[in-house]
C-alpha positions in Angstrom: 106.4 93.7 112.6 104.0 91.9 110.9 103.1 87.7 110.2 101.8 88.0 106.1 98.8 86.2 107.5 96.0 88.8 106.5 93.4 89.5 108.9 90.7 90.8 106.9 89.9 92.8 103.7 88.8 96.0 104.5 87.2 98.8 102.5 88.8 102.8 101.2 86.0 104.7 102.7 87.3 108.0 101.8 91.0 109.2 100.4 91.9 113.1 101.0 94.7 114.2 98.8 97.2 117.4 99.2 100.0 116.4 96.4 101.8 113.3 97.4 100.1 113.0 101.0 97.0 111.3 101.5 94.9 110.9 105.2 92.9 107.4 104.3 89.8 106.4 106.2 89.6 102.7 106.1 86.6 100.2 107.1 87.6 97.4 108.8 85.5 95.1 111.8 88.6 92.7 113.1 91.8 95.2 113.3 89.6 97.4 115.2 88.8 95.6 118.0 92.1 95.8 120.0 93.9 98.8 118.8 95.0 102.4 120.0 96.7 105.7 118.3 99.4 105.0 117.4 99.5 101.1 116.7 101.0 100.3 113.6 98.3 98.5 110.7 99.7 96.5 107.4 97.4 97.9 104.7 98.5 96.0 101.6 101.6 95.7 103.0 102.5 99.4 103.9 102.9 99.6 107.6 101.3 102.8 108.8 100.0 104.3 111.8 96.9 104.4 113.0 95.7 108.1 114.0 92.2 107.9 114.8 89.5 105.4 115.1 86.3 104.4 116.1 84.3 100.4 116.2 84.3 100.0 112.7 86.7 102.4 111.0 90.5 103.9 111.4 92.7 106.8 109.6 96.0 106.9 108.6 98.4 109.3 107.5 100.6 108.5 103.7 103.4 110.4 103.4 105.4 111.2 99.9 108.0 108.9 100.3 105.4 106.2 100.7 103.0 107.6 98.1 105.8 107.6 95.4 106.9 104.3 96.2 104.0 101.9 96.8 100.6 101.6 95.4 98.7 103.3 98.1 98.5 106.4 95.7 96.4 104.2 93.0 93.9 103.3 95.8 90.3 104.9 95.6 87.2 104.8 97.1 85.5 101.1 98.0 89.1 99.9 97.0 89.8 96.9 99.1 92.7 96.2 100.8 94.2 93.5 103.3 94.1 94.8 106.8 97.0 93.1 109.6 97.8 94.3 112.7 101.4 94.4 114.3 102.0 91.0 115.7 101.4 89.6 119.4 105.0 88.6 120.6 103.4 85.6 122.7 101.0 84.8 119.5 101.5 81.7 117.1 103.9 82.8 114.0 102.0 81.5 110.7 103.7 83.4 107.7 107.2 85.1 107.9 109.1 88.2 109.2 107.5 91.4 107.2 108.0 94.6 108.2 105.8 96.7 106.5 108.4 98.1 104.5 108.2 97.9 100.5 110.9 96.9 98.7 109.2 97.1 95.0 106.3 97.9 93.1 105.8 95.1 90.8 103.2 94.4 88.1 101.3 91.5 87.4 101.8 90.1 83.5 100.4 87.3 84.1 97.5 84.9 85.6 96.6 81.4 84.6 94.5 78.5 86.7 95.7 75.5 87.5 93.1 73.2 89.2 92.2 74.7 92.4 95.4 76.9 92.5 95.6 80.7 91.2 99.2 81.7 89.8 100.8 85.2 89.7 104.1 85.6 87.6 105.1 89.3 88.6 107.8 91.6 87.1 109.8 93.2 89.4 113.2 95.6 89.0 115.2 93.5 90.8 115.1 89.6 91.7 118.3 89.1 93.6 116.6 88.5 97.1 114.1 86.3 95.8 114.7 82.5 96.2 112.9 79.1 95.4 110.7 78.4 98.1 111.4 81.4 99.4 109.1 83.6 101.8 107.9 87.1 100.0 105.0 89.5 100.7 102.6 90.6 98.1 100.3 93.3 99.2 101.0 91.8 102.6 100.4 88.6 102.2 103.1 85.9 103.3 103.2 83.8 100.0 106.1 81.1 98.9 107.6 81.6 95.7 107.4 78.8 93.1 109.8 80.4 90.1 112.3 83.0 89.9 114.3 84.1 86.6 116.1 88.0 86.2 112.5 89.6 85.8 110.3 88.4 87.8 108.3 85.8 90.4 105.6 83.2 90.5 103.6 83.0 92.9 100.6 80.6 93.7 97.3 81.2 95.9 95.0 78.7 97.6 91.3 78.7 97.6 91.5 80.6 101.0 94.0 82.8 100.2 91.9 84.1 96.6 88.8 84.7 98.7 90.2 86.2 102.0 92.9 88.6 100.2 92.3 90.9 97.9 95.2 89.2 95.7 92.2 87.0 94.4 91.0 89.3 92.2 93.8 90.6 90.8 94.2 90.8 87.0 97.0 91.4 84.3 98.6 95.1 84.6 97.6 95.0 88.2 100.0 97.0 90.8 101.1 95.3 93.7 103.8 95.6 97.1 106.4 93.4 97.3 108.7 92.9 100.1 111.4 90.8 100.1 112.8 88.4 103.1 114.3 90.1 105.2 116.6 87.4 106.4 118.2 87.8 102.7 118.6 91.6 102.6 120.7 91.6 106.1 122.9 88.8 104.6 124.1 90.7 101.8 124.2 93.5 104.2 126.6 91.6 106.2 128.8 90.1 103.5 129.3 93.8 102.2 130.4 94.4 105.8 132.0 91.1 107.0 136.0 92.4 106.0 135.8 95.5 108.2 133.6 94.0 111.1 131.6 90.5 111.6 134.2 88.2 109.4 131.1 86.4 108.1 132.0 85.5 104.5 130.2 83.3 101.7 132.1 80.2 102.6 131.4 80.2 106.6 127.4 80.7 105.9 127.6 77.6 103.2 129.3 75.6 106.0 126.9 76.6 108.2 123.8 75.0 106.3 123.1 78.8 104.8 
């Protein structure tokens, strides 16, 4: 489980390839200080696990399923990418609930400036767990969403954000992650559900402030 809050932007130091699996060697100073095999690392967004290491530098394993459906597989050498590791449970929460787990590949279509703020709109397949003012992660970052319509998102960075992610420099036709809120994907989950088992229904979650 991860926070959105992106701990560093590390650097693709090398990318072996056999077909749809990739083993990715990865610079990063911070995530490196306190971790073991095994520990679980966001790298723009993708939760995956951390095989070997050393001071400066950690491996990790992409399989096909994750190679066909994120944007690890367009990463190349001196690529950057935002680096977080799994959360502390006894840590201060800053972002939201991500788990690592894509939902979508969406594509940047278009950037515009707007004083001191960066804006994103970003297609997407499907827009139904996306909200006003609603959490989502881009590449791993925990942003708030500040439009929604049947294609796509907007999104909006800070001056921090542009210069600490690597979302900063993204352009028009980029390829990014996007997870949705959890919270609204075990919702529907339950709604489909609540006749056979919880009894939650549409009416009873309105009632309850939801």
């Amino acid at each position: 489980m991860f926070t959105g809050i992106v701990e560093e932007k590390g650097k693709i130091a090398s990318i072996t390839q056999h077909n749809q699996a990739l083993q990715i060697k990865i610079h990063g100073k911070k995530v490196t200080e306190e971790i073991s095999i095994g520990d679980s690392i966001s790298v723009n967004g993708v939760c995956l696990t951390v095989t070997e290491f050393a001071s400066d530098w950690f491996t990790v394993d992409v399989i096909p399923e994750t190679f066909r459906s994120s944007s690890l597989s367009k990463l190349t050498a001196q690529s950057e990418v935002n680096l977080e590791r799994a959360m502390h449970a006894n840590g201060r929460f800053g972002g939201h609930f991500v788990s690592g787990h894509v939902d979508a590949v969406g594509k940047v279509e278009r950037t515009w400036q707007e004083d001191n703020a960066k804006y994103y709109y970003i297609s997407v397949l499907e827009t139904r767990y996306i909200t006003m003012k609603g959490s989502i992660s881009v590449d791993g970052t925990s942003l708030t969403v500040f439009g929604v319509d049947e294609k796509g998102f907007t999104i909006s960075l800070i001056p921090e954000t542009q210069t600490a992610t690597v979302l900063g420099a993204k352009n028009q036709e980029d390829i990014v992650n996007v997870e949705f809120d959890m919270l609204a994907k075990y919702m529907e989950r339950l709604l489909q559900t609540s006749n056979q088992t919880s009894g939650i229904t549409e009416e009873k979650l309105q009632q309850y402030g939801f």
